[in-house]
C-alpha positions in Angstrom: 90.0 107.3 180.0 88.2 110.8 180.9 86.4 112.9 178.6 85.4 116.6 179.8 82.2 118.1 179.7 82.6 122.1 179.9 79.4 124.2 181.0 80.4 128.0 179.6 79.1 130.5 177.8 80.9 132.8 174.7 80.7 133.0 171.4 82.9 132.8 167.9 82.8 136.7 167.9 84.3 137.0 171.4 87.5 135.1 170.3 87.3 135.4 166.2 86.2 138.9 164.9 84.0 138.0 161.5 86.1 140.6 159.7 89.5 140.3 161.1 89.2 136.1 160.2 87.9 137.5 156.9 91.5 139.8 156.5 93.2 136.4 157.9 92.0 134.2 155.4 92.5 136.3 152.3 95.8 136.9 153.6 96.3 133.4 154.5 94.9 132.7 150.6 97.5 134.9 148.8 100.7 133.9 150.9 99.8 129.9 149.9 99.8 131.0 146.2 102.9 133.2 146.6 105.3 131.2 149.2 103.8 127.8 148.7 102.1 127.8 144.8 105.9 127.1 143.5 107.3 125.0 146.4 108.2 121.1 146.1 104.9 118.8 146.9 104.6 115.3 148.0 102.7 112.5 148.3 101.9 111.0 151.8 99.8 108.2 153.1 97.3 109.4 156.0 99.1 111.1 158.5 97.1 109.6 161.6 96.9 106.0 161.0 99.4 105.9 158.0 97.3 104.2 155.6 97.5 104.1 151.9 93.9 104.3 151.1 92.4 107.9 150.3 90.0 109.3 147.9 90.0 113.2 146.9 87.6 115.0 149.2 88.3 118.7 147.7 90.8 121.8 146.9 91.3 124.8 149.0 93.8 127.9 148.1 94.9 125.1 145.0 95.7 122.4 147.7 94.0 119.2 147.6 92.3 117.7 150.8 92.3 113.8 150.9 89.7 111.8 153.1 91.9 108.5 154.4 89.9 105.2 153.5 90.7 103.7 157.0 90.3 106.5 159.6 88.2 109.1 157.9 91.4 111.8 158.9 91.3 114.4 156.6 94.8 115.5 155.0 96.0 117.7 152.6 98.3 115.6 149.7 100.4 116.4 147.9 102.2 118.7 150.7 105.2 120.8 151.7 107.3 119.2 153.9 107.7 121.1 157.1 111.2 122.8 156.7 109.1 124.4 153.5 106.1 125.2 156.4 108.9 126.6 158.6 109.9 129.2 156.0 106.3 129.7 154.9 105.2 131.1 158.2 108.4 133.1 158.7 107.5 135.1 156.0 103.6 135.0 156.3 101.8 138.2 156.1 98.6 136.5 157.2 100.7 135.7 160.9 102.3 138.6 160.8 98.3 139.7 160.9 97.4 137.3 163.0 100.0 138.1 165.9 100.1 141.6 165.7 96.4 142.8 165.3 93.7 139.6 165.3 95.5 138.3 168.7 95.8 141.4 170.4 92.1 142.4 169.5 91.0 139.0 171.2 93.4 139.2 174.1 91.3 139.5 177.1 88.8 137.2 175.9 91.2 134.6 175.0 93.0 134.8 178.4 89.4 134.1 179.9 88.0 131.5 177.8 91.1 129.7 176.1 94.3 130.4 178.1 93.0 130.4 181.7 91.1 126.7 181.7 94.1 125.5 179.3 96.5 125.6 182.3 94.2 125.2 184.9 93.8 121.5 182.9 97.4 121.2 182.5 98.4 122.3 186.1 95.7 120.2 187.9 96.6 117.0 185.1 100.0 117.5 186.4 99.2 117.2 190.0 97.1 114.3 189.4 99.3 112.3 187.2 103.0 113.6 187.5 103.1 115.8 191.3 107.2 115.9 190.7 107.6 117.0 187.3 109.5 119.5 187.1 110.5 120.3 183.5 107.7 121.4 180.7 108.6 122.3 177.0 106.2 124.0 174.8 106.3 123.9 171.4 104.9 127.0 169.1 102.9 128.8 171.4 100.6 130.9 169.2 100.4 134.3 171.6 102.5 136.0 173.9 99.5 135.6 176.7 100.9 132.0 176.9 104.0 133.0 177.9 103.4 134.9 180.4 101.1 132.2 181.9 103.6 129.7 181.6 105.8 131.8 183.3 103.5 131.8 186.5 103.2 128.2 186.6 105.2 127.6 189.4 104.9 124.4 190.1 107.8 124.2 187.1 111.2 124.7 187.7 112.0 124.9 184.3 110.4 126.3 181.7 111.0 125.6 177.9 109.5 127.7 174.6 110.2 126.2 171.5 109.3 128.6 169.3 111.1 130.0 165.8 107.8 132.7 165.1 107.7 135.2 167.9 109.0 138.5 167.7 110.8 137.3 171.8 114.4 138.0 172.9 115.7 135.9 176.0 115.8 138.6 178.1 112.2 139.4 177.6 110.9 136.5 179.7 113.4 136.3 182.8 111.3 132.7 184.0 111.0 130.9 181.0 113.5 130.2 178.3 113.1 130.8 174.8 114.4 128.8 171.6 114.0 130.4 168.8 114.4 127.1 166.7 112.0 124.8 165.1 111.0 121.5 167.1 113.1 119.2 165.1 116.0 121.1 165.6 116.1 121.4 169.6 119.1 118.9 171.1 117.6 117.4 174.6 119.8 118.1 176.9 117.5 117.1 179.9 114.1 115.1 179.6 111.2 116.6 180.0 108.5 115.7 182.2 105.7 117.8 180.2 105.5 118.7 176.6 102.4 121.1 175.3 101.8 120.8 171.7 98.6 123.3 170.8 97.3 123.4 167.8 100.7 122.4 166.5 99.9 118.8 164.9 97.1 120.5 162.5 99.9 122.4 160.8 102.8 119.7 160.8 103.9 118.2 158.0 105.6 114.6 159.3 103.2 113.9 162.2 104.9 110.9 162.9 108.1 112.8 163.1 106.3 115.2 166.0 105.1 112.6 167.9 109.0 110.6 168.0 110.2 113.8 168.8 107.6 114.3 171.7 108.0 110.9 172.6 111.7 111.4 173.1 111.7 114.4 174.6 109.8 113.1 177.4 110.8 111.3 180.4 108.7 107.7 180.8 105.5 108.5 182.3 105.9 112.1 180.9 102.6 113.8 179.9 101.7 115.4 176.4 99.1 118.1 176.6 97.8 117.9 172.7 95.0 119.9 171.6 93.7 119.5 167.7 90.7 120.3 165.0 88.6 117.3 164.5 87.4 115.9 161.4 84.4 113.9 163.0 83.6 117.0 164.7 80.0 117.4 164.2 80.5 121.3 162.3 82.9 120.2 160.3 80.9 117.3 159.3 77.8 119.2 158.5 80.1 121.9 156.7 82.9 120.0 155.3 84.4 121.9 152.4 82.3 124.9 152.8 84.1 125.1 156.5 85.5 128.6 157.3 88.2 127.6 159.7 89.1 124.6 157.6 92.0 125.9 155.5 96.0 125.4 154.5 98.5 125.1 155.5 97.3 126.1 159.0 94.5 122.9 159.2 97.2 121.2 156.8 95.6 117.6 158.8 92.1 117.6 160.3 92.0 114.2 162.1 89.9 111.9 163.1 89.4 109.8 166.9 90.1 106.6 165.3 93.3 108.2 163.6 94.8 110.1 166.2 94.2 106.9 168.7 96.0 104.8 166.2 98.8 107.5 166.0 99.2 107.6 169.7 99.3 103.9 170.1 102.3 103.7 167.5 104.4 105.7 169.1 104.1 104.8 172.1 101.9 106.9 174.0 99.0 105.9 176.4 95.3 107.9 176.3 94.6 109.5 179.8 92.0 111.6 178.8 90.2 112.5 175.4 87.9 115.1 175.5 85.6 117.4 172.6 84.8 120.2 175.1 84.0 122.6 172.4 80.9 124.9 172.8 81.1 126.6 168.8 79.8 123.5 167.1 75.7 124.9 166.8 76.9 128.3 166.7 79.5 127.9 163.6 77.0 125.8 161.5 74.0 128.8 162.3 76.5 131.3 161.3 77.5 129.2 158.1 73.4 128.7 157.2 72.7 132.3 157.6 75.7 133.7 155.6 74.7 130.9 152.8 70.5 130.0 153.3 70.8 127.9 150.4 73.6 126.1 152.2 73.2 121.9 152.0 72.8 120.6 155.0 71.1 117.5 156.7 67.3 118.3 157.5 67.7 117.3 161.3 70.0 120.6 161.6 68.2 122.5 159.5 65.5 121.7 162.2 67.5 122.5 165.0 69.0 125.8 163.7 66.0 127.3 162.4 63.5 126.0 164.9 65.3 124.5 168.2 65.2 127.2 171.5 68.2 128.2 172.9 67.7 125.9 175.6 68.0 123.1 173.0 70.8 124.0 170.7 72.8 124.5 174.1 71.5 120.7 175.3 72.5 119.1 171.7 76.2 121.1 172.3 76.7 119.1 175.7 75.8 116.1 174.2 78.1 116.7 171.2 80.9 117.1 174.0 80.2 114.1 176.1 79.9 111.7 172.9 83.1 113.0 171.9 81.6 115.0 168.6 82.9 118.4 169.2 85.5 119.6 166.7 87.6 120.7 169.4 89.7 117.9 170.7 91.8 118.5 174.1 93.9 115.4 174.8 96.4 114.2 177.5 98.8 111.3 177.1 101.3 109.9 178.7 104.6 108.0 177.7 104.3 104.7 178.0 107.2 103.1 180.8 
């Protein structure tokens, strides 16, 4: 199984504008207590490994975070179910933000850093593992950069967007198609050979139910480009609740390795490559202890942060990707034959 190690160079302000995220969040903050405060919760066992165990870690926006007693994933319960999600984010001011001003002030810098190497992966995966595919569905791309790269991937023939959020007509994207319908409500006509799912399992309500659906949208030997925030991610460790990008319902699920391997195994997916190849790690726990100095955190980083070179926060940040302890988690699967 392959795990990246990325060598680059950019920082949380090139893709994440301290005071736009700051509008985000208290956007994000009052939309939970106005579209989700009053809607039906439920109890759910761990949505990674499925277990039962879980003891309460903390509350964000009035929504409780549990920590799962087997895999560590970390879960918000009780939770809307994802019909109540889909209607949430229809109506979201904070995406409304979010896609209208915070994306479009990041564009260029996300079209380097994030959107450029993300198909690069995908298109040289695809050549390495699947050269005849010919089919690739993606589900809730988060920008309209994506579509247009999509759209130039031509080693596709067909080009799927499943996407209820974006402000899209057909006839604005004459190479790919767009359905503006939520994932569990797409009929497969054909299989798929490739299914992208970004970012999309930290917001999901029935996990499970997104990876059957991936799993049958798929052709056997199809590949699933998956990409995911990572509870044992070593920020998110060191920061836990006092995270800033650790928030509902959009980080609904922050998972663990040992969770999402047990939730690929169950449904019946194979591990080509896991990789951490975040480079934010150092930089979002600095940020953190300088906005907060009387912020708790483990003496060892204290250390590093206040006293480390540059040359040695960058060498802890490779090591944190090659041991697999980034929060950033960029996965490829494939569907068992």
């Amino acid at each position: 199984m392959k795990n990246i190690v990325i060598s680059d160079e950019y920082n949380q302000v090139d893709l994440k504008p301290s005071e736009l995220v700051k509008r985000y969040i208290a956007l994000t903050q009052e939309d939970v207590r106005y579209l989700l405060a009053s809607a039906k919760l439920s109890l759910c066992n761990c949505p990674a490994c499925g277990a039962k165990e879980r003891k309460t870690s903390f509350v964000k926006f009035s929504l409780t975070y549990q920590e799962c007693g087997q895999c560590h994933t970390l879960y918000v319960s009780p939770r809307p179910d994802d019909k109540t999600l889909n209607d949430y984010y229809l109506k979201s001011a904070a995406r409304t933000f979010w896609r209208d001003e915070l994306s479009k002030a990041t564009d260029r810098k996300r079209k380097e850093k994030i959107i450029k190497p993300r198909f690069q992966w995908i298109l040289e995966s695809t050549g390495e593992y699947f050269k005849t595919a010919q089919t690739w569905v993606d589900v809730n791309t988060g920008q309209y950069s994506y579509i247009d790269a999509m759209a130039d991937a031509n080693i596709f023939a067909n080009k799927i967007i499943l996407n209820p959020y974006l402000k899209i007509q057909q006839g604005d994207y004459q190479r790919v198609t767009i359905i503006q319908k939520p994932w569990w409500e797409y009929s497969v006509q054909n299989k798929a050979d490739v299914i992208s799912l970004f970012e999309v399992a930290d917001h999901t309500s029935d996990v499970g139910g997104l990876m059957k659906f991936a799993n049958h949208v798929l052709t056997d030997g199809g590949l699933c480009f998956l990409t995911t925030i990572l509870s044992s991610g070593f920020d998110l460790q060191v920061l836990w609740d006092q995270a800033d990008n650790l928030y509902p319902p959009d980080r609904l699920n922050c998972f663990s390795i040992k969770g999402l391997k047990s939730l690929f195994e169950k449904h019946g997916f194979e591990c080509l490559e896991f990789s951490t190849p975040g480079i934010l790690d150092v930089e979002i726990v600095a940020k953190a202890m300088q906005a907060n100095p009387a912020l708790d955190v483990p003496r060892f980083v204290r250390d590093l942060i206040e006293n480390g070179d540059e040359e040695a926060k960058r060498s802890f940040q490779e090591f944190l990707q090659s041991a697999c302890m980034s929060s950033y988690g960029r996965i490829l699967l494939r569907k068992k034959f």
